[in-house]
C-alpha positions in Angstrom: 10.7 13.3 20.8 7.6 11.0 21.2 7.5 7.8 19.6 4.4 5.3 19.6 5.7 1.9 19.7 4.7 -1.8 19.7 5.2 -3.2 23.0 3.6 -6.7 22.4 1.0 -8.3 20.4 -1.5 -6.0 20.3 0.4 -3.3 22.8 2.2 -0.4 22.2 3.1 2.9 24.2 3.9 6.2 23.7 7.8 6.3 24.5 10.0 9.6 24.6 13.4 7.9 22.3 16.3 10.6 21.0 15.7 13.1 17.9 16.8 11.7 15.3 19.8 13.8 13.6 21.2 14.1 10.2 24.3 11.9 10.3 25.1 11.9 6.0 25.6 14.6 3.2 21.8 14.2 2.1 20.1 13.2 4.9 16.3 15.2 5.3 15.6 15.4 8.9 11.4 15.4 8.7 8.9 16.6 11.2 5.5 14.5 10.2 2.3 16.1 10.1 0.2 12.8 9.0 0.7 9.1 8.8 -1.5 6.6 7.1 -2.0 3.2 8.6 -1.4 0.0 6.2 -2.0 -3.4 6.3 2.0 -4.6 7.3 1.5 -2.5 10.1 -1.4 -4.2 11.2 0.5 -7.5 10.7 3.3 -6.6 13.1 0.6 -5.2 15.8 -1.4 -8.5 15.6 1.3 -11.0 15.1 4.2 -9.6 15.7 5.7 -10.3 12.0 5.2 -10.9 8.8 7.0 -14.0 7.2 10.5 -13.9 8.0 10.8 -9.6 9.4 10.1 -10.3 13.0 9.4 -7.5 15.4 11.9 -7.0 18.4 10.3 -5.2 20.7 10.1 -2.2 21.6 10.0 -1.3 18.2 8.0 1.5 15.8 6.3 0.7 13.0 4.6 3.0 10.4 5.8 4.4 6.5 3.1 5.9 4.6 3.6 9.8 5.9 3.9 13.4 4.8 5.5 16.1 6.8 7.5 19.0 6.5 11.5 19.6 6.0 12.6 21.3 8.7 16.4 20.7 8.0 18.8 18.9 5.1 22.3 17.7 5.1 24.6 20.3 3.0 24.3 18.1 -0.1 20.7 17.8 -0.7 19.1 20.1 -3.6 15.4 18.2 -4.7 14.2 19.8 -1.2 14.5 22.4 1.1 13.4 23.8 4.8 9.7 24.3 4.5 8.8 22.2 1.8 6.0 19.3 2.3 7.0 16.1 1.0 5.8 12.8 0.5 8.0 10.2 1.6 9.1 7.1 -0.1 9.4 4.5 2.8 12.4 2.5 1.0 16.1 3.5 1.4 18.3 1.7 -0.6 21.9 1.2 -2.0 21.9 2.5 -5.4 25.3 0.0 -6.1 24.2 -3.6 -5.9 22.8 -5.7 -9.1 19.0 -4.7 -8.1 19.7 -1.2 -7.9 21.9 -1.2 -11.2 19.1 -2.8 -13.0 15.9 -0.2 -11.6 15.2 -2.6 -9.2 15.5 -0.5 -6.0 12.6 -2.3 -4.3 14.2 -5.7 -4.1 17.4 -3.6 -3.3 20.0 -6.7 -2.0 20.4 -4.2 0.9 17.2 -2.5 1.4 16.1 -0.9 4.4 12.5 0.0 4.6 11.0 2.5 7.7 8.7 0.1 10.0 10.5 -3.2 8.9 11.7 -5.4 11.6 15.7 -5.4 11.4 16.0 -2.7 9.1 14.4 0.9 10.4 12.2 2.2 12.9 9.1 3.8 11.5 7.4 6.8 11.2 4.6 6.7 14.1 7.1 9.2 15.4 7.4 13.0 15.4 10.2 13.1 13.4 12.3 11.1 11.0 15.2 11.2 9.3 15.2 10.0 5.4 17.7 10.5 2.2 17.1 12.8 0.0 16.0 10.3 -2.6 13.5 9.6 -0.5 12.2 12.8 -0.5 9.1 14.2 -3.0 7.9 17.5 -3.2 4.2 17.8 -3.6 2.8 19.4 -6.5 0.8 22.5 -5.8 -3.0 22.1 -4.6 -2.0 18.7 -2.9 -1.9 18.2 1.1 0.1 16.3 3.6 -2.8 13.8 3.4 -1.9 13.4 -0.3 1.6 12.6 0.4 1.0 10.1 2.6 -1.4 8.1 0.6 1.0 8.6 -2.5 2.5 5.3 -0.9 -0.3 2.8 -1.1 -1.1 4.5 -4.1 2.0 3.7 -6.2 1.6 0.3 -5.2 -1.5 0.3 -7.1 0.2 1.9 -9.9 2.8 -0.4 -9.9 0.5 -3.6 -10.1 -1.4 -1.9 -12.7 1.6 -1.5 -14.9 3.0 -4.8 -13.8 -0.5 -6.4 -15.1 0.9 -5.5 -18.9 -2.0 -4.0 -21.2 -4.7 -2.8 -19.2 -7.2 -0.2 -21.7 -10.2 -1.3 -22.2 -9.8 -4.8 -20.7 -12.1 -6.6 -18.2 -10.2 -7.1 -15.2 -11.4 -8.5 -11.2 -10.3 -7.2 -7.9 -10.5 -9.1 -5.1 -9.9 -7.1 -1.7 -11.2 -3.5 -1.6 -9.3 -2.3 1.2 -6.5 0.8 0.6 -4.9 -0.9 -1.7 -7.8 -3.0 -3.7 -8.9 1.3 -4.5 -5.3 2.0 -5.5 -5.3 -1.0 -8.0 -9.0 0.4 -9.6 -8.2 4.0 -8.7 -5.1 3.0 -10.9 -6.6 0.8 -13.3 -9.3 3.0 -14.3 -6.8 5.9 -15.0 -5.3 3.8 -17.4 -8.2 3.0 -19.3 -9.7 -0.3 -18.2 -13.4 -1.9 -19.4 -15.5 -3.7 -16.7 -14.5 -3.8 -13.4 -15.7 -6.1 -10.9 -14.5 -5.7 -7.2 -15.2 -8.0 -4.3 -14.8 -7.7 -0.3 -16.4 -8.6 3.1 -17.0 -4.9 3.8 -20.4 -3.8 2.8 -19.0 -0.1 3.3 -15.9 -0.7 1.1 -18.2 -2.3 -1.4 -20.3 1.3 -1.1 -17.2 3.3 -1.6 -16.1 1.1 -5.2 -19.4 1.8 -6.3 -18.7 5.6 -5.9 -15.6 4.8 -7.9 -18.2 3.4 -10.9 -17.0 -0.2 -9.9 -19.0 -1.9 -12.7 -20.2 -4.5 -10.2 -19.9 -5.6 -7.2 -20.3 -8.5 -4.8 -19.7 -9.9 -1.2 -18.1 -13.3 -0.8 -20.1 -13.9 2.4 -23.2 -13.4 0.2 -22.7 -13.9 -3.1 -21.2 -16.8 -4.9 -18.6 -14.5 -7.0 -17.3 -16.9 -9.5 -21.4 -17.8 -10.8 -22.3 -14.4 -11.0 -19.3 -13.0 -12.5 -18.9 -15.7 -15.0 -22.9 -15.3 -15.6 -21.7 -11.5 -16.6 -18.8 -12.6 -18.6 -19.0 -16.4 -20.3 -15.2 -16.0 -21.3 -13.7 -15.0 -18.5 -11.7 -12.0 -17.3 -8.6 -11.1 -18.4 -6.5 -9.7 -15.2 -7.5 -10.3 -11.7 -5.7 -8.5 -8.9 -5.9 -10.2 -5.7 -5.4 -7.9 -2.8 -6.7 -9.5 0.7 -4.1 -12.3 1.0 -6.3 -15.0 1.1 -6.1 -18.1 0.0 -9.9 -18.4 -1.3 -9.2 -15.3 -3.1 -6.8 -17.1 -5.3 -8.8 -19.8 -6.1 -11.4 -17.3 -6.9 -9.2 -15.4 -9.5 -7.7 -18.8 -11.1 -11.6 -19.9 -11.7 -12.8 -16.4 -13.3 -9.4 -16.3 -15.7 -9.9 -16.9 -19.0 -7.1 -18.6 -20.7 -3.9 -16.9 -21.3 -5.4 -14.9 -18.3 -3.5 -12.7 -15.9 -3.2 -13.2 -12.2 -1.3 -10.4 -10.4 -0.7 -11.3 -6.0 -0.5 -8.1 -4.5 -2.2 -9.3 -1.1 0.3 -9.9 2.0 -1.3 -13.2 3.6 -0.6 -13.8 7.2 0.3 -17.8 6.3 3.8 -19.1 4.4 2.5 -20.8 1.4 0.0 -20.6 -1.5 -1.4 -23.5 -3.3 -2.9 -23.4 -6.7 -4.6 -26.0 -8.9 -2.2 -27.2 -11.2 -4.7 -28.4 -13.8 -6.5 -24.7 -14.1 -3.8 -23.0 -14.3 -1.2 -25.3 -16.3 -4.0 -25.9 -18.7 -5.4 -22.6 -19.0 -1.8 -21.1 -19.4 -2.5 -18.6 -16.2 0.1 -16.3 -15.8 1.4 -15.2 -12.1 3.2 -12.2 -11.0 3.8 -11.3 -7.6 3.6 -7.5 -6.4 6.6 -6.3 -4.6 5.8 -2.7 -3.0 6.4 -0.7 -6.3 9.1 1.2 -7.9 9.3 4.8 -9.6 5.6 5.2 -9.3 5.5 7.8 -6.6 5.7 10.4 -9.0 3.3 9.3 -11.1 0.7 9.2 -8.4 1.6 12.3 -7.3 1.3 13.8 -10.7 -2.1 11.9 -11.4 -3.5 13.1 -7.9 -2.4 16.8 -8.8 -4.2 16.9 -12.0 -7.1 15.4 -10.9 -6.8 11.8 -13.4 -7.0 10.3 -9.5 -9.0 11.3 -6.6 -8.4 9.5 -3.6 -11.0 11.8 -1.5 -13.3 8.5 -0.8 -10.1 6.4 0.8 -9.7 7.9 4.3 -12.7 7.4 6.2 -11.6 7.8 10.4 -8.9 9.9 11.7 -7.1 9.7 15.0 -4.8 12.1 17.1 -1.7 10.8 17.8 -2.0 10.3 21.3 -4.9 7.5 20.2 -3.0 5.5 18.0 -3.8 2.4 19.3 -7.4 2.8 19.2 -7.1 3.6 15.5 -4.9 0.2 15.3 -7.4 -2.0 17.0 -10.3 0.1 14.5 -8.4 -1.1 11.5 -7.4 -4.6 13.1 -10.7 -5.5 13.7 -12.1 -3.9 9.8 -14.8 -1.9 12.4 -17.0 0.7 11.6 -16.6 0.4 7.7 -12.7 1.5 7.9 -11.5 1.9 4.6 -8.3 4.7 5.6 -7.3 5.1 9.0 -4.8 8.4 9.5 -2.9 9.6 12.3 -2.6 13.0 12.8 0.2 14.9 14.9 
């Protein structure tokens, strides 16, 4: 089969590598029809890691994807040959202390498709994933949906991790896939005002189709003034999704107190700082966003009856064979990208 695969910062070829074949009782051997590019993946084109999961080239990145079954180990009876899926990027144990506990995500042995040292990814024509992994989509949805189920239920996730969410004022700072997931999310739930942030003009256009009710450019705007003009006592949860550090400071400074920050951005450096007299003071509470866990369904499930639409998040598509064009599109935030997918 044909694999595309990082070669070097900021390379990668098209490589023929071996089928891969079902090796365990309820393994689902996948062709893929559509792949989604994320953010991580963009960190291993443009840097060649993220943190401590360093790439060894060559190697193939790539894990939000739908496709179609086209064979199952004997065992497996959630799918069968013909069916299109969404897939669930992590693999894990199900016996260590995580998994016993629901945790699956921060699984002790966890392998994830596209993560340096534990599983090549899906920029390939086929894969092979456990049953677990596997979701059927719910009628009127499409490949497309399955794929974006992924960044999706991270969204979900934070949402839910952010504790009570109806009807309170909450700030997002990043709207890239991800910053739409959390309002996308968010507003499914029943949150007040929302005010969203980014760099991106375009992405700012696109919240405002999503009734945003404000938003604002940090390279124009000064965000904490206005914002705190709009809302004396401060808001209540603010998702940062960018990974930057300014965006942090941002979301400490519009917190009220007792406020809620929730880090679901990936930052590209080792270390976040925070002012310990705003947030000590203010009693700021911090939770960190790790991927998600048992939230594909519900995306799925809010996507099929239509309390999510996520037809404003894929804005460019790309054939296969142009892959890295579509990675360099989304590298270098060009041309408005707020959804790059990959089509085979």
């Amino acid at each position: 089969m044909k694999a595309m695969m990082l070669t070097g910062i900021r390379e990668m070829e098209m490589k023929e590598v071996p089928d891969p074949v079902i090796k365990t009782l309820d393994d689902v051997k996948i062709k893929l029809q559509v792949l989604g590019i994320c953010g991580s993946d963009i960190h291993y084109y443009t840097n060649g890691k993220i943190g401590s999961q360093v790439v060894k080239y060559p190697f193939t990145v790539g894990h939000e994807c739908g496709g179609e079954v086209i064979e199952t180990g004997p065992s497996v009876t959630r799918v069968r040959k013909g069916d299109i899926i969404a897939v669930e990027p992590a693999m894990w144990c199900g016996k260590c202390d995580q998994c016993l506990s629901g945790r699956h995500h921060t699984c002790r042995h966890l392998k994830f498709l596209g993560c340096p040292g534990q599983a090549e990814g899906a920029l390939s024509e086929y894969i092979v994933m456990p049953e677990e992994s596997c979701y059927t989509l719910p009628g009127g949805l499409t490949p497309d949906h399955g794929a974006l189920s992924e960044p999706l239920a991270i969204g979900v996730y934070a949402v839910k991790k952010a504790g009570e969410i109806k009807g309170v004022k909450i700030g997002i700072l990043g709207f890239g896939p991800i910053g739409m997931s959390v309002l996308l999310g968010a507003k499914a739930y029943g949150a007040g005002e929302t005010y969203v942030t980014d760099k991106i003009d375009e992405r700012l256009a696109v919240a405002v189709k999503e009734k945003a009710t404000w938003t604002g450019n940090p390279l124009k705007d000064n965000i904490t003034e206005i914002i705190r003009q709009k809302e004396a006592l401060g808001l209540d949860i603010v998702f940062e999704c960018c990974g930057q550090q300014e965006a942090v400071d941002q979301a400490v400074d519009l917190l009220k107190p007792g406020g809620r920050l929730i880090v679901v951005g990936i930052p590209e450096f080792n270390k976040w700082t925070l002012s310990v007299d705003d947030t000590r003071r203010r009693e700021i509470s911090i939770q960190f966003i790790r991927r998600q866990v048992g939230c594909v369904e519900d995306s799925l499930e809010m996507m099929s009856n239509r309390k999510i639409d996520v037809g404003n998040m894929v804005t460019h598509r790309f054939p296969f064979g142009k892959t890295k064009e579509a990675f360099d599109l989304v590298a270098g935030y060009h041309d408005g990208v707020m959804k790059a997918m990959i089509d085979f």
